[in-house]
N, C-alpha and C positions, 0 to 999 in steps of 0.2 A: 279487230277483236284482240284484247290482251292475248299475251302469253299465260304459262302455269307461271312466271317468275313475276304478275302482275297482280295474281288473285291474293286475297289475303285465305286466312284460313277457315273463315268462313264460307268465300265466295269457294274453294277447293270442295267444303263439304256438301255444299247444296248441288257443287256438280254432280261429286259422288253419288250423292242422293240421288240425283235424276237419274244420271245413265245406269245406277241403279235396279230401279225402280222401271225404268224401260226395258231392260236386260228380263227381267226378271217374268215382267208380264206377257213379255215377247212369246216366252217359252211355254206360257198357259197352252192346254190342248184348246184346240176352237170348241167354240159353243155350242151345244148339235142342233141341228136344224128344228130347232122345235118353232109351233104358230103358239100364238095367245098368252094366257099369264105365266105357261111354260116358258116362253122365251123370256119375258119380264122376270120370273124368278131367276133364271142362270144370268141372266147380268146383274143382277142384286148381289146373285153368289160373288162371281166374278170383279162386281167392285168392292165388295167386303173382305176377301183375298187379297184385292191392289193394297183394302189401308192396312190389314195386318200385315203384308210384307212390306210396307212403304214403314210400316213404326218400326217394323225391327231393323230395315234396313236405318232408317235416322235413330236408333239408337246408339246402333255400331257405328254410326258417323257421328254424333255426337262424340260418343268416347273418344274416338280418331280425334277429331278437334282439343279434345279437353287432354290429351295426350300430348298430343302435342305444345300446346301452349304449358303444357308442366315444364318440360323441356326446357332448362338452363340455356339460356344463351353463348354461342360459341361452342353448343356441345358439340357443334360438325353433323348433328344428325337431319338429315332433309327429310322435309316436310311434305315433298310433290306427294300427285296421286299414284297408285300403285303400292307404295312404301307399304310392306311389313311392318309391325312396330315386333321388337326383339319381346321375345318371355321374358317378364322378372327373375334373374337369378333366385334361386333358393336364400331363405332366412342365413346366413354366417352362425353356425352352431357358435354359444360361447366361449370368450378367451379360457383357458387353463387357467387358475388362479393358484399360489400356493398354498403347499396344504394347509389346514385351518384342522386338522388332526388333533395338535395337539403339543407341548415339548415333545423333543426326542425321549426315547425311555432310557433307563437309570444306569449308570454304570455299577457292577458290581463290583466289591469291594471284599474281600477275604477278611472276615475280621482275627487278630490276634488272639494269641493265647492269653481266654480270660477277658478279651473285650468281646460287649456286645454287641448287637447289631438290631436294627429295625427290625429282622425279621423276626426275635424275641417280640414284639410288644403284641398286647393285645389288640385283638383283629381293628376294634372300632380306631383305637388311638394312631394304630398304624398306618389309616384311612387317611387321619385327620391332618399326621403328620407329611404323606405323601402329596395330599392334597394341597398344604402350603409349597412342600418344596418345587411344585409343577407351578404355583402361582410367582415363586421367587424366579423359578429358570424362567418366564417368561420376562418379569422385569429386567432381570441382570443381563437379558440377553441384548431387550432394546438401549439399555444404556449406560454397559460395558463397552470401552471402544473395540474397532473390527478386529484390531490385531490382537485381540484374546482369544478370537473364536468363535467353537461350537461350545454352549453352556450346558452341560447335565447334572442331574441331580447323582447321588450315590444313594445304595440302598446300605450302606454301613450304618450314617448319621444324618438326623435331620437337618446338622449342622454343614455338615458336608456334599459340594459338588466337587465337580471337575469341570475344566475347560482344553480343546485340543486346537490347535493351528499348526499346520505344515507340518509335523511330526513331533512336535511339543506338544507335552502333558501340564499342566499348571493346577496346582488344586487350590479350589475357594474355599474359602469359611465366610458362612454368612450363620453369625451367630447372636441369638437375643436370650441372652440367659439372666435370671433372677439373679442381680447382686445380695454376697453377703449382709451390706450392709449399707451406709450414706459412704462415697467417695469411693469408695474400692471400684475397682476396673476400670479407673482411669489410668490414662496414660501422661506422664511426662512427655514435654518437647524439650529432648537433649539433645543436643546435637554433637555425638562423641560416637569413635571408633566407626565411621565412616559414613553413621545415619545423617539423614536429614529431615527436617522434621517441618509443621508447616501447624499453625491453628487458623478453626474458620469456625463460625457462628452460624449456625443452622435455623432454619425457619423455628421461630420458639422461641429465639434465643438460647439455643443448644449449644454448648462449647463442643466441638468435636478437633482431634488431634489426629493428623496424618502423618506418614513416615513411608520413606525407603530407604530401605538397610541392607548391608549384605550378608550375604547367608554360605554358610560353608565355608570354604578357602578363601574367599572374596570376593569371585571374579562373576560372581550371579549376585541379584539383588531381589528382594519382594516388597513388597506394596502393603500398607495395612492404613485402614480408618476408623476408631474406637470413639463410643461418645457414650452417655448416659440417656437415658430415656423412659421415663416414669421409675420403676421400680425394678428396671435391668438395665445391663452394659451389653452394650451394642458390640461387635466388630465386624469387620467386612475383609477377609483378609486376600491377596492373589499372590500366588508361590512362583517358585523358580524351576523349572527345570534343568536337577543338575547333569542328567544323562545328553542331555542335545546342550549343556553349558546355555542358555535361555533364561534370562533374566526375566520377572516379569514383565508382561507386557501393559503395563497401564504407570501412569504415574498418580506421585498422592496428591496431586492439583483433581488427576482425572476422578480419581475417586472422592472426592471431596464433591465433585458435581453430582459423581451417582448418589451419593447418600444425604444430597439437598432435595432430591427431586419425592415429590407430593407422591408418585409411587413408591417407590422405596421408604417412602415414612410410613406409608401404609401398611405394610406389611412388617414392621417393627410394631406398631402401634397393635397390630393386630397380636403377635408373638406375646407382648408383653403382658397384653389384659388375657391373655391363655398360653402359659407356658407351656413349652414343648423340651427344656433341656432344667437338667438339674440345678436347684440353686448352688453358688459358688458357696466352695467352705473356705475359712481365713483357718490358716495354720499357725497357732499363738510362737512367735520363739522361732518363727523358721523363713 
C-alpha cells in the first residue's frame, strides 16, 4: 500500500472522507432495542444521519482539495492529512494617497498705501478670481521645475503668487491683462546690460519672447516669458530672492516649455475671453 507521499489529492480526500465518516458514525448512540417497523425506522434515521454527515463531511473535503490545488507551487505549504489550512489574513485597508484637498491656501500679502487688494472686490467676482488662481497653482505647480518649489497663490492680486524652497521666497506673475492696443506688451529680444534673451513660436503660431536678466546689484537674476494672445499680453514672470541672494530658479528655455503646454494655454485662453485685471493704459509722451 502507498505511502500519504504516493496519494495524489484526491486519493488524500476520499480518505479523509472515509475515516471520516467512520469516526463520525462510530460515535452514533446504539439503536435501542426495538422489534418491528420500530427498529426499520431508527436505521432509516440512522442512515439518513450517515448521508448528512457524509455531505457535510465531503464538503469540507472538497474545499480541502480545492485549497489546496489553489496553492502556488513551491509555496512549501503540505498538503498531507491533518494539515490546518491557515485563516485568510484580513482585506490590507487602502494605501494613503496624497491629499487631493486641494492647492495649498493663499499667502497673504499686506497691501500698500492706496493699493488694493482682492479682499476689496465684490463677493461673486472675488470667487471667480480665486477660483482661477487655485486652477493656475495647480498647473504651475505640475510644470514649473522642482527647484521653484511650493506654488501659492496671494490674496493681494489675481495676478500674483508666490513660490518657497529651502528658505527662498520667489514671487510669480502670471498675468493675462487686456492690451491697450495691437503690439503694445511685447517684448523686444535685446540682449544688453547682462539679459539674455531667447524667441519661440507657440502652438498658434504665437511669437513668444524669453529673458533672464539681472536684478538689483547683479548678482541675482529672474526669468520672464511675454507673448500676445487674442486681445491681451500675456506674462509669466519668476523673481529673485534678494534676502538668501537666490537667483531664480527656472531658466527662460524652462519657461518657454511651461507656456507651450495645452495647460497653460488654457488658462490664458480662459483669462482672455473673461478678464480679471485692468486694461493696460499707453502714456502718450512718456
Amino acid at each position: 500500500m502507498g505511502t500519504n507521499e504516493d496519494l495524489t489529492n484526491d486519493d488524500r480526500a476520499v480518505r479523509l472522507l472515509r475515516e471520516a465518516m467512520d469516526r463520525t458514525t462510530a460515535e452514533l448512540p446504539p439503536l435501542p432495542d426495538l422489534a418491528g417497523p420500530a427498529l426499520a425506522q431508527g436505521r432509516r434515521r440512522k442512515a439518513r444521519l450517515r448521508a448528512v454527515i457524509g455531505g457535510g463531511v465531503l464538503a469540507l473535503a472538497v474545499l480541502g482539495v480545492a485549497g489546496a490545488a489553489a496553492l502556488p507551487a513551491g509555496s512549501g505549504k503540505a498538503s498531507g492529512a491533518g494539515e490546518v489550512a491557515a485563516a485568510p489574513s484580513p482585506t490590507a485597508p487602502p494605501q494613503a494617497t496624497p491629499s487631493s484637498s486641494g492647492p495649498p491656501p493663499p499667502v497673504h500679502i499686506e497691501p500698500s498705501p492706496g493699493e488694493s487688494s482682492m479682499a476689496q472686490l465684490p463677493p461673486a467676482e472675488r470667487v471667480r478670481q480665486e477660483s482661477f488662481q487655485d486652477q493656475a497653482v495647480t498647473v504651475l505647480q505640475d510644470l514649473l521645475p522642482d527647484a521653484v518649489g511650493l506654488v501659492q497663490r496671494t490674496d493681494l492680486a489675481v495676478r500674483q503668487y508666490q513660490a518657497t524652497k529651502d528658505g527662498s521666497t520667489f514671487t510669480l506673475l502670471f498675468s493675462v491683462r487686456p492690451a491697450a492696443g495691437p503690439g503694445t506688451g511685447e517684448r523686444e529680444c535685446l540682449e544688453i546690460k547682462g539679459q539674455t534673451c531667447k524667441r519661440a513660436t507657440l502652438p498658434g503660431g504665437i511669437e513668444a519672447t524669453a529673458s533672464t536678466s539681472p536684478e538689483g546689484d547683479g548678482n541675482v537674476t529672474v526669468a520672464r516669458v511675454s507673448f500676445r494672445y487674442g486681445a491681451s499680453t500675456v506674462l509669466l514672470y519668476v523673481g529673485a530672492d534678494s534676502t538668501t541672494n537666490t537667483s531664480a530658479p527656472v531658466t527662460k528655455e524652462q519657461l518657454l516649455e511651461v507656456v507651450r503646454s495645452p495647460a497653460f494655454l488654457g488658462l490664458v485662453k480662459t483669462a482672455d475671453a473673461n478678464p480679471m485685471e485692468k486694461k493696460q493704459t499707453v502714456v502718450q509722451g512718456g
